[in-house]
C-alpha positions in Angstrom: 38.8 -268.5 -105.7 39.1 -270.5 -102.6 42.7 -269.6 -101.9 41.2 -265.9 -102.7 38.4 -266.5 -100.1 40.9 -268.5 -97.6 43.4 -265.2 -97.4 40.9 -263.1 -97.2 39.5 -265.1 -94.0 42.9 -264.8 -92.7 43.1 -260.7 -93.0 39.7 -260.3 -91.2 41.4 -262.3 -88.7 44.4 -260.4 -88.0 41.5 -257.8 -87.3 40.4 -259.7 -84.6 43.8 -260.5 -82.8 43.8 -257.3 -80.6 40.7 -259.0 -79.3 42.8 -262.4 -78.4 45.7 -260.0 -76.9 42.8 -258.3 -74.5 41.3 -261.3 -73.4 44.6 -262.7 -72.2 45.7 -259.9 -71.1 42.8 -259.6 -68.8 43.3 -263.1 -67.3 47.2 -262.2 -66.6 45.9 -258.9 -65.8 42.9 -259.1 -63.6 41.8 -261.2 -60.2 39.6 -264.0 -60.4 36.0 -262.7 -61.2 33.0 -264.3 -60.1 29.0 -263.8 -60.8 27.3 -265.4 -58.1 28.1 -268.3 -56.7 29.1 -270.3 -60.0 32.4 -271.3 -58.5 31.2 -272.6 -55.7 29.3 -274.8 -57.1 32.3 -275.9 -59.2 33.9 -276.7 -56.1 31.4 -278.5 -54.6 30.6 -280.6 -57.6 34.6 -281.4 -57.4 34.8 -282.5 -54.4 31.5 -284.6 -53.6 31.5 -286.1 -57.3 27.7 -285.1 -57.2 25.5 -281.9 -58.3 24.4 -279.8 -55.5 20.3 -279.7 -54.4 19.2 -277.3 -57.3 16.6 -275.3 -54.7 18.9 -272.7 -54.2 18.8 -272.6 -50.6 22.7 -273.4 -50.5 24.2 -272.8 -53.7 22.0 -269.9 -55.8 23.3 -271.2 -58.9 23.1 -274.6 -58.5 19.5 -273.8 -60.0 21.2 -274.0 -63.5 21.8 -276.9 -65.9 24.9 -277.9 -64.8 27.0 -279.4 -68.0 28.8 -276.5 -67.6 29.9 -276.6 -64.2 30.7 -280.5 -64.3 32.9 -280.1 -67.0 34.7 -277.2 -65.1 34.5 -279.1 -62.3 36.3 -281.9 -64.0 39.2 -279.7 -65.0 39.3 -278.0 -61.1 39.9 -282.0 -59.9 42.1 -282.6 -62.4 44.5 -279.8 -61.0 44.0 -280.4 -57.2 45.4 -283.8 -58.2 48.0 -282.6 -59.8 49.1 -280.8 -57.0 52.0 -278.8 -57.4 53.0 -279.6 -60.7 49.9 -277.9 -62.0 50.4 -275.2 -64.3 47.2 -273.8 -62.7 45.6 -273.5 -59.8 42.4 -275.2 -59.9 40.3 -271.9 -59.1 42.3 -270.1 -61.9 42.0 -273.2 -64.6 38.4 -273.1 -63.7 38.3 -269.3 -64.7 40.1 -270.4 -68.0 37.6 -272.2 -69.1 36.0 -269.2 -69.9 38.4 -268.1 -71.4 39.0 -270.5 -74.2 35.1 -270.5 -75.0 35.8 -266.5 -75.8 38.5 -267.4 -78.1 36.7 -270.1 -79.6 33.7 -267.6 -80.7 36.0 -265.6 -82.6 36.9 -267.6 -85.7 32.7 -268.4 -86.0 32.3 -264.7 -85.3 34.6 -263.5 -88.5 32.3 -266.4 -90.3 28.9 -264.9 -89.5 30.2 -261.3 -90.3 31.8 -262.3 -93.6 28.7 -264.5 -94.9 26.7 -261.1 -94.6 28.8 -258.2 -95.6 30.4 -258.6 -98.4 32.6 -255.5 -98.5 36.6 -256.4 -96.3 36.9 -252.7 -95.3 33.6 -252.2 -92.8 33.9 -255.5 -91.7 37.5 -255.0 -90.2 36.4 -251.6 -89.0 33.4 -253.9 -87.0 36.3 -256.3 -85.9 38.5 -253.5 -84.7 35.9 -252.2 -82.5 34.9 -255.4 -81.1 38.1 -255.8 -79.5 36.8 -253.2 -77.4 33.8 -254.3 -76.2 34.5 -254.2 -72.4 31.5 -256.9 -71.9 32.8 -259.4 -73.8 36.6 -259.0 -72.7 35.8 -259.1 -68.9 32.8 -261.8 -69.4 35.9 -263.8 -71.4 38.0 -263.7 -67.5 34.5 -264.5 -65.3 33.6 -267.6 -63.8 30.5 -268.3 -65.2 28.2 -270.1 -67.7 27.5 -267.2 -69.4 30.8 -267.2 -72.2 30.0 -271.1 -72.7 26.3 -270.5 -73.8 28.1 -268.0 -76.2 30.2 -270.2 -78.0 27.1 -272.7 -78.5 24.7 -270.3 -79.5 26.8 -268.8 -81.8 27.9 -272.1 -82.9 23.8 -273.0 -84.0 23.6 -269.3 -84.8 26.2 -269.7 -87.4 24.5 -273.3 -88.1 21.3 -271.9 -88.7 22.6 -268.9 -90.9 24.0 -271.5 -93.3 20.8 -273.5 -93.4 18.5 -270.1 -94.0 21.3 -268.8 -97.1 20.6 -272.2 -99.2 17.1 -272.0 -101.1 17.2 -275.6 -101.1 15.5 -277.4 -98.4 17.6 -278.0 -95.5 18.8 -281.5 -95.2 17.9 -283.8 -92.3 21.5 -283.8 -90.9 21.6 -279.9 -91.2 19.0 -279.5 -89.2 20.1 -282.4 -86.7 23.2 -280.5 -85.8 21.4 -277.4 -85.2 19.5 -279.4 -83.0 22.6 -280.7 -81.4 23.6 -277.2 -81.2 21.0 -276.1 -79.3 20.6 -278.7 -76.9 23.9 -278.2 -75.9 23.1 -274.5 -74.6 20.2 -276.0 -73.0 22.9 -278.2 -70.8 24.0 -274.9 -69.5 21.5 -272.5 -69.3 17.8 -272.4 -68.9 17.1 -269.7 -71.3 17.9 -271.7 -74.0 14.6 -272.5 -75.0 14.3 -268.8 -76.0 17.0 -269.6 -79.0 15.4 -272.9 -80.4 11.9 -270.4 -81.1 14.0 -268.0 -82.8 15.7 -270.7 -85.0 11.6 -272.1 -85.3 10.7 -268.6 -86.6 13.1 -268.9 -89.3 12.6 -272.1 -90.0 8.9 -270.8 -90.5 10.0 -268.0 -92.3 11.4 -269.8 -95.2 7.4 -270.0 -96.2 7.9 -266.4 -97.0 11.7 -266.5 -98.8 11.9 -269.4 -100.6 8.0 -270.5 -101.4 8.5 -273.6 -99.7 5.3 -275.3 -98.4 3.9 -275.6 -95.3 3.8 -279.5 -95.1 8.3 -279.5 -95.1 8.9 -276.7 -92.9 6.4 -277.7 -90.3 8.2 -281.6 -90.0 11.5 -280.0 -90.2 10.8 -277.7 -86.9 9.2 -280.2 -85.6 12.4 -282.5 -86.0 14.1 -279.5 -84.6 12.3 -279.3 -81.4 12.4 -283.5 -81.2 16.1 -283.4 -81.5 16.6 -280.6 -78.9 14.0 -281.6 -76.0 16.4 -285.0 -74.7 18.7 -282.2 -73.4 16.7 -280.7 -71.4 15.5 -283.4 -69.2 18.3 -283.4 -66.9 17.3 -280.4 -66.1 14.1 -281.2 -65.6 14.2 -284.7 -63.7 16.5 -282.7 -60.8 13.8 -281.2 -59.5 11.4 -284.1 -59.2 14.5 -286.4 -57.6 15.9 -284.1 -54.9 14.3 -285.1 -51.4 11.9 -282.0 -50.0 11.8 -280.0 -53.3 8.5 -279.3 -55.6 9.4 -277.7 -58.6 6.4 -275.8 -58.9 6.4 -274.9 -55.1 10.1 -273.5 -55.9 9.1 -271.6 -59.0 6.3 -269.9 -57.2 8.8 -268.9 -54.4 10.4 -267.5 -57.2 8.1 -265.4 -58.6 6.9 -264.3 -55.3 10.4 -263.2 -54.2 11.1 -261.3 -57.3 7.9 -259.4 -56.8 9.2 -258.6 -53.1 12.3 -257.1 -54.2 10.7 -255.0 -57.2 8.5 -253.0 -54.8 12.0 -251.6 -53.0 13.3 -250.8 -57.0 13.1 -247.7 -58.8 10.7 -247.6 -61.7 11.9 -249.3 -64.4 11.4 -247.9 -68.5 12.4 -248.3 -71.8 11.7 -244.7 -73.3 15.0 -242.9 -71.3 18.8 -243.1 -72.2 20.3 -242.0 -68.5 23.3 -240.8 -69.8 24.6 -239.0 -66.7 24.5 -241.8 -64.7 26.7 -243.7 -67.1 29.2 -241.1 -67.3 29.5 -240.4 -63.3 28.5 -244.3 -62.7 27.3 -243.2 -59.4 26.6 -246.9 -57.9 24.2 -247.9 -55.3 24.4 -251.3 -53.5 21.2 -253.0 -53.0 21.6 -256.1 -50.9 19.3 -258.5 -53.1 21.4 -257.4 -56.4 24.2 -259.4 -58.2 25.8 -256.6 -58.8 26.1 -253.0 -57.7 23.0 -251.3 -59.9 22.4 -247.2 -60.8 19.7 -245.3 -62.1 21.0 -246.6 -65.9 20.2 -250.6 -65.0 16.0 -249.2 -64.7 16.6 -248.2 -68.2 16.1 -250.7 -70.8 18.4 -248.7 -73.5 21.1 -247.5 -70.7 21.3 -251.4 -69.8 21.7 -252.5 -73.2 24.7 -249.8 -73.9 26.1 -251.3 -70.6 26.2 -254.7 -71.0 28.6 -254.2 -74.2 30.7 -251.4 -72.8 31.0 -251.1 -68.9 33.9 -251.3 -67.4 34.2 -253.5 -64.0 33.6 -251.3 -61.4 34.3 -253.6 -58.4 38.6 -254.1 -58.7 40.7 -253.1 -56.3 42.1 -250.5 -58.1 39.3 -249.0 -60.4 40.1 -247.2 -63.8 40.2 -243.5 -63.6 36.6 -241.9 -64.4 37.7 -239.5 -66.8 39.0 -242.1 -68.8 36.0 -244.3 -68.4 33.9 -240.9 -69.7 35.5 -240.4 -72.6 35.4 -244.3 -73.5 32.2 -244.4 -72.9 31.1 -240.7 -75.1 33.2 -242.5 -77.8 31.2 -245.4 -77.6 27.8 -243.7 -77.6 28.6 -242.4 -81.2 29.9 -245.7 -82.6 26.6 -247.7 -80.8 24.5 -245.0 -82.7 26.3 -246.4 -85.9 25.4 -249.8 -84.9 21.7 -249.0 -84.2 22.2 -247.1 -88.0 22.7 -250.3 -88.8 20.2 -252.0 -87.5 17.3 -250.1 -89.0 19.2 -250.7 -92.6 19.4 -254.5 -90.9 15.9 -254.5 -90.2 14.8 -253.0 -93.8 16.7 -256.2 -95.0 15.2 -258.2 -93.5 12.3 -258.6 -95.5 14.0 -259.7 -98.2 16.8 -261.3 -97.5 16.5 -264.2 -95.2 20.3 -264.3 -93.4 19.7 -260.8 -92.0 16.2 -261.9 -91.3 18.0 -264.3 -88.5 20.7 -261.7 -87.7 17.6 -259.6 -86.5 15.6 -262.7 -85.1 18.4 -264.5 -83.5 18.9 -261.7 -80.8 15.5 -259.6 -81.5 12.9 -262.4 -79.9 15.4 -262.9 -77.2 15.1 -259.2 -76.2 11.2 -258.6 -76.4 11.4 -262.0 -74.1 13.6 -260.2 -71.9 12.0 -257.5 -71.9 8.0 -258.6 -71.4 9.3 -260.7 -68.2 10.9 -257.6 -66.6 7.9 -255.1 -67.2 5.5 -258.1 -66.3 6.9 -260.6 -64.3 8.9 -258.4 -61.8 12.8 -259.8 -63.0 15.2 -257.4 -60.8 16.8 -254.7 -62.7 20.4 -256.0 -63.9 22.7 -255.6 -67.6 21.6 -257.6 -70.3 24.4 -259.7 -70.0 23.3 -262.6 -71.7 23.6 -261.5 -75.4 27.1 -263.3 -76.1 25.8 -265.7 -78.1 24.5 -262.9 -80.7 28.1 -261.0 -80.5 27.6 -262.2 -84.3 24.4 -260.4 -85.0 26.1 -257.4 -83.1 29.0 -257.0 -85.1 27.4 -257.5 -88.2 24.9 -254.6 -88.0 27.9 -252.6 -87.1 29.9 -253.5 -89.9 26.6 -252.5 -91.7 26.4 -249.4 -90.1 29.9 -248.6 -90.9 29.1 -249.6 -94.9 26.2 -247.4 -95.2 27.6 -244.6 -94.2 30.5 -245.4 -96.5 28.4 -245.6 -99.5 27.0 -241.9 -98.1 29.7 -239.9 -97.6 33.0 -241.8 -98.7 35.2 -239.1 -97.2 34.1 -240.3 -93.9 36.4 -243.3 -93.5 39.3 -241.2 -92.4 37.0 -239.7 -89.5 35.8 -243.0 -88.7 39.2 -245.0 -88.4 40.4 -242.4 -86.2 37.3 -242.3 -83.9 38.0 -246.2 -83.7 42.0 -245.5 -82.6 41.0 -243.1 -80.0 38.3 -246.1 -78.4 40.9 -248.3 -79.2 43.6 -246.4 -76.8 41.1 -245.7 -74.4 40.4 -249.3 -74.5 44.0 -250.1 -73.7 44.3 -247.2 -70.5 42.0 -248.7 -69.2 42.5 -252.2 -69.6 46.4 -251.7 -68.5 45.8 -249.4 -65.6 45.7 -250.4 -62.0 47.8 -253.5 -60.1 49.0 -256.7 -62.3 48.8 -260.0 -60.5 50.4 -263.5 -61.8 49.7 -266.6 -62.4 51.4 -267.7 -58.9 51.1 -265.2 -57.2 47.8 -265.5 -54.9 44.6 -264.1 -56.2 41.9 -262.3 -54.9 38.6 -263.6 -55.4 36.1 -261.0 -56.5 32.7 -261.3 -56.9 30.6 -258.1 -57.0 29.8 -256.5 -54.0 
């Protein structure tokens, strides 16, 4: 049985591999992408052997835990010493750390996916269209802290899906590394927090699935949140220890500024799908925006199709639209097999308790997200910061793709050639345009 289990672990893998080929072919392929100013702060941390003031004034992102950039930074010195023997350059090895965190979510990824959908043939239908996700593929080749908060969420995500499949009470060292999970994410990002009350809620829930009283479950979140708040004090002794800053004076400017730049916005909603302006992607720079934004980032549901498939629109050579059109009218139809999935998903939920954290784990992050833009002025942008529920997202599609299955079983001929036309739009794209390599200089691109 475990040899059976073992090679079929190994099949849903091959799946996955033409997601390893595009992620390394989009660091041989593409220039060095930035968000912000996250390399920058690499550097500086490199060279001065200290962490930057975290007010913003110099260094935007130096705002941010910064585990993430030490340890980059550690591998940027270690090829500036190396000199020219490096088989990087330290800009480029920088960017690679990105790189291996993508490839090190994929085997937890086929983990997640398998411990909920039983069935091998949606599954690998999910995997094959994952490969394609452009967010993930170009997030994998960015300079940023975003693909490292992926691999530890979905590290305690995958963590805390074991723990909620056992009806016996978790065990004190389960729910320590869960802990240690999510600490960890809180060493690189500030959001964190947001995770460790979705893996409380299901903590809670187990109330509800497994009759378990409230006297266990309460000390066991409460361990939870014990074990995870140490990590976060780095964080939040920076503020407190850097010469002419007040932390609440600096959240305040916050707040204040976002409201500023939200009056020169369009109206943001969350009822519209703005499918035109995906299709003819007709950007508009604003100067206080990371990146260049249309009318689709002030919708909540264009954003969200965004953030998983949109290709970059800032290289020097930028894919051809009508190729981006029909990638992206392909992609509608296989997200509305996803959200098909999600309702089923949702209708789970109730009674089983892992999809009651596959719809948890990404959901409370989203109303969060969502209540701070409609109420607390956040700038319009793509939800980018979903990698660490790529798990949750697969899985709902694989779900998608089984209950339509059980439907209409004629359909899986129309649906694995629906996924090869994505797939070789996928590929045009991805392959189009100028190749760089790894010695010959880079641009550095952040978006304009």
């Amino acid at each position: 049985m475990t040899t059976s289990k073992q090679a079929g672990f190994g099949k849903d893998l091959l799946f996955l591999l033409p997601l390893v080929l595009a992620c390394l072919v989009a660091y041989l392929r593409f220039p060095l992408f930035q968000l912000d100013d996250h390399l920058a702060v690499i550097r500086e941390i490199a060279r001065t052997g200290s962490w930057p003031a975290p007010d913003g004034r110099e260094l935007r992102m130096a705002q941010h835990p910064l585990f993430h950039h030490t340890s980059a930074a550690l591998v940027w010195r270690g090829m500036e010493m190396l000199g020219e023997s490096a088989p990087l350059r330290p800009d480029r090895a920088a960017q690679a750390l990105s790189l291996v965190y993508a490839l090190a979510i994929i085997p937890l990824l086929a983990g997640i996916v398998r411990i909920v959908v039983d069935e091998p043939g949606p599954r690998r239908m999910a995997f094959v269209v994952f490969g394609t996700f452009t967010g993930y593929v170009f997030s994998s080749v960015t300079v940023s802290n975003e693909m490292a908060l992926g691999f530890w969420g979905t590290a305690a995500f995958f963590q805390l899906l074991r723990i909620m499949r056992d009806s016996h009470p978790p065990r004190r060292a389960s729910v320590l590394g869960l802990g240690i999970l999510l600490g960890t994410a809180a060493l690189i990002k500030m959001n964190a927090p947001l995770l460790l009350c979705s893996a409380v809620i299901c903590f809670l829930a187990r109330v509800w699935f497994y009759r378990e009283k409230w006297g266990p479950v309460l000390r066991r979140s409460g361990l939870l949140i014990l074990v995870f708040i140490p990590f976060c004090l780095p964080s939040a002794f920076r503020f407190p220890g850097t010469v002419g800053v007040n932390p609440q004076e600096f959240r305040w400017r916050q707040v204040q500024q976002k409201r500023e730049e939200a009056k020169r916005e369009p109206m943001y909603d969350i009822y519209s799908f703005r499918l035109s302006s995906i299709l003819i992607r007709p950007y508009q720079v604003y100067p206080y925006a990371e990146v260049p934004i249309n009318r689709a980032d002030y919708s909540f549901w264009s954003s969200l199709f965004i953030s998983n498939w949109q290709p970059p629109h800032f290289l020097p050579d930028p894919p051809t639209p009508i190729l981006v059109a029909g990638f992206s009218l392909i992609a509608m139809l296989i997200t509305a097999i996803g959200l098909f999935g999600f309702s089923v998903g949702v209708g789970r939920a109730v009674r089983q308790p892992v999809w009651f954290v596959l719809i948890v784990w990404p959901g409370f992050y989203l109303a969060a997200w969502l209540f701070m833009r409609l109420f607390l002025f956040q700038p319009g942008q793509h939800i980018r910061h979903l990698l660490f529920s790529s798990g949750s997202q697969v899985a709902v599609l694989a779900l998608g793709f089984q209950a339509l299955l059980h439907w209409r079983p004629g359909l899986k001929r129309v649906l694995w050639i629906l996924i090869i036309l994505q797939v070789g739009l996928f590929w045009l794209i991805l392959l189009g345009g100028p190749f760089y390599s790894l010695h010959t200089p880079w641009p550095q691109l952040m978006p304009p």
